[in-house]
C-alpha positions in Angstrom: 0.0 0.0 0.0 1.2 3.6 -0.6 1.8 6.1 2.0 -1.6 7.5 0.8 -3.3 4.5 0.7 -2.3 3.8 4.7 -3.6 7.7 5.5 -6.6 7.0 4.3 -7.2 4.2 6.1 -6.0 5.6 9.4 -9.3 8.3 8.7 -11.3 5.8 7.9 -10.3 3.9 11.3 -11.1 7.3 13.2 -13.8 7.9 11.2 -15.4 5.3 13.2 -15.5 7.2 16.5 -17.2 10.7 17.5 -16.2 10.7 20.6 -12.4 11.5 21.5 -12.6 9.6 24.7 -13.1 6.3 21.9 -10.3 7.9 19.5 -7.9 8.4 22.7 -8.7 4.5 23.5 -7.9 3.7 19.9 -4.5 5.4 20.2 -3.8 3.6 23.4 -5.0 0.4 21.6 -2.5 0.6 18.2 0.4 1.7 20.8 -0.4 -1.4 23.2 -0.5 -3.6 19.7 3.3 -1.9 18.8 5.9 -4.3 19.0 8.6 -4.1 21.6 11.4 -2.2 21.2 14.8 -3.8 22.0 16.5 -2.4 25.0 19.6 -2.1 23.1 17.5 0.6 20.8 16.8 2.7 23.9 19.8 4.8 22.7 20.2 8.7 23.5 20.8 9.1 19.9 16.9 7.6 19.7 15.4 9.5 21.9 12.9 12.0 20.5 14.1 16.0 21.6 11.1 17.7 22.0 9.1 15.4 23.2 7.3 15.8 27.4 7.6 11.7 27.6 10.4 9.7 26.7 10.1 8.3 23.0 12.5 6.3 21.2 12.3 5.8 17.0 14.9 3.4 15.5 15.3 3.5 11.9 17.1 1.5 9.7 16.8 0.1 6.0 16.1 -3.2 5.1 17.2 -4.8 2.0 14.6 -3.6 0.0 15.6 -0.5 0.6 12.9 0.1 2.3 12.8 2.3 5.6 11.5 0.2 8.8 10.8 2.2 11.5 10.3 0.8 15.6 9.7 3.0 18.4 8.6 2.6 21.9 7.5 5.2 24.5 6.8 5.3 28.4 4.0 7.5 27.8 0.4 5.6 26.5 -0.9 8.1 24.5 2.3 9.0 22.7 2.8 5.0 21.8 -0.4 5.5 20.2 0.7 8.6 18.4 3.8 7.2 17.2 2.4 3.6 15.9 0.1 5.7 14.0 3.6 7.0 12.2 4.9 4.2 11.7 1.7 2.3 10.9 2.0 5.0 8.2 5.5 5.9 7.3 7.4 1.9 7.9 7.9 -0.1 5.2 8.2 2.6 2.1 11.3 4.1 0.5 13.2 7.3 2.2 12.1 9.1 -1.0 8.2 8.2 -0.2 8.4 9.2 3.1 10.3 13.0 2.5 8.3 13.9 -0.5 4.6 12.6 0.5 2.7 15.0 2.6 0.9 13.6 6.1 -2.2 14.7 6.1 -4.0 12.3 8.0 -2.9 14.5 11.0 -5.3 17.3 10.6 -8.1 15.1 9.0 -8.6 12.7 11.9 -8.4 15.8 14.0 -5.3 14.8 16.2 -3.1 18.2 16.7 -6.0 20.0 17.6 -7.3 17.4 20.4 -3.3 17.2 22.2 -2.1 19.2 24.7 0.3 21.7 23.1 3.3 19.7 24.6 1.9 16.5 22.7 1.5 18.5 19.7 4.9 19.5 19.5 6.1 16.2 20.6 4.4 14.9 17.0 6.5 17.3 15.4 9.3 16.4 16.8 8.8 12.9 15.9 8.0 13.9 12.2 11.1 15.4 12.0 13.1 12.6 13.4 11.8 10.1 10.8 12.6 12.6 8.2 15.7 13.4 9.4 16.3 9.5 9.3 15.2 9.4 6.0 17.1 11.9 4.9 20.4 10.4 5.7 19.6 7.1 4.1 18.4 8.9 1.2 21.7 10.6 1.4 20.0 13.9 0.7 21.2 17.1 2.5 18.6 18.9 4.5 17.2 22.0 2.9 
């Protein structure tokens, strides 16, 4: 599926709820689902700046050449927040990731139901997969 393709399902998934108290629930459910991070990957270098609760992201390429993304944080919410990036973002090209736009962000309503901590601790986890993506694209930042 394309990175566009996965955004639109992610809508579609939050589609399903009116109420936030359900969408919060489904954020704590996809970050519950996320697969442990290894210890080993709970790296300064991986922790998120920016960020109120401790998050780590670990990138790396696989064969493919295909970005696959892992993260784990000590915060429920924020798990949530960042399986839904890497529910998203994992599994496609550096190229996909930097050039396609994430706008399932604003459509499911997310930035404007976090605490303006939160918010900028998505941003800051944006940037970090981009900045990952930009060094195994081996593009310098503009």
């Amino acid at each position: 599926m394309t990175i566009n393709e996965l955004q639109d399902e992610v809508i579609e998934e939050f589609q399903d709820f009116e109420d936030w108290m359900d969408k919060y629930q489904l954020l704590i459910d996809l970050g519950n689902d996320l697969a442990p991070l290894d210890e080993r990957q709970k790296t300064d270098d991986n922790l998120i700046d920016g960020c109120q609760s401790r998050v780590w992201l670990h990138a790396e390429l696989d064969g493919g050449g295909l970005m696959q993304l892992q993260a784990d944080s000590d915060a429920l919410i924020v798990k949530g927040i960042i399986a839904l990036l890497i529910k998203v973002l994992s599994g496609h090209t550096p190229d996909e990731v930097l050039q396609t736009p994430l706008y399932f962000i604003e459509e499911i309503g997310l930035k404007e139901h976090l605490s303006p901590t939160r918010s900028n601790g998505l941003l800051a986890m944006v940037k970090k997969i981009h900045l990952y993506a930009l060094a195994m694209s081996g593009k310098t930042p503009a």
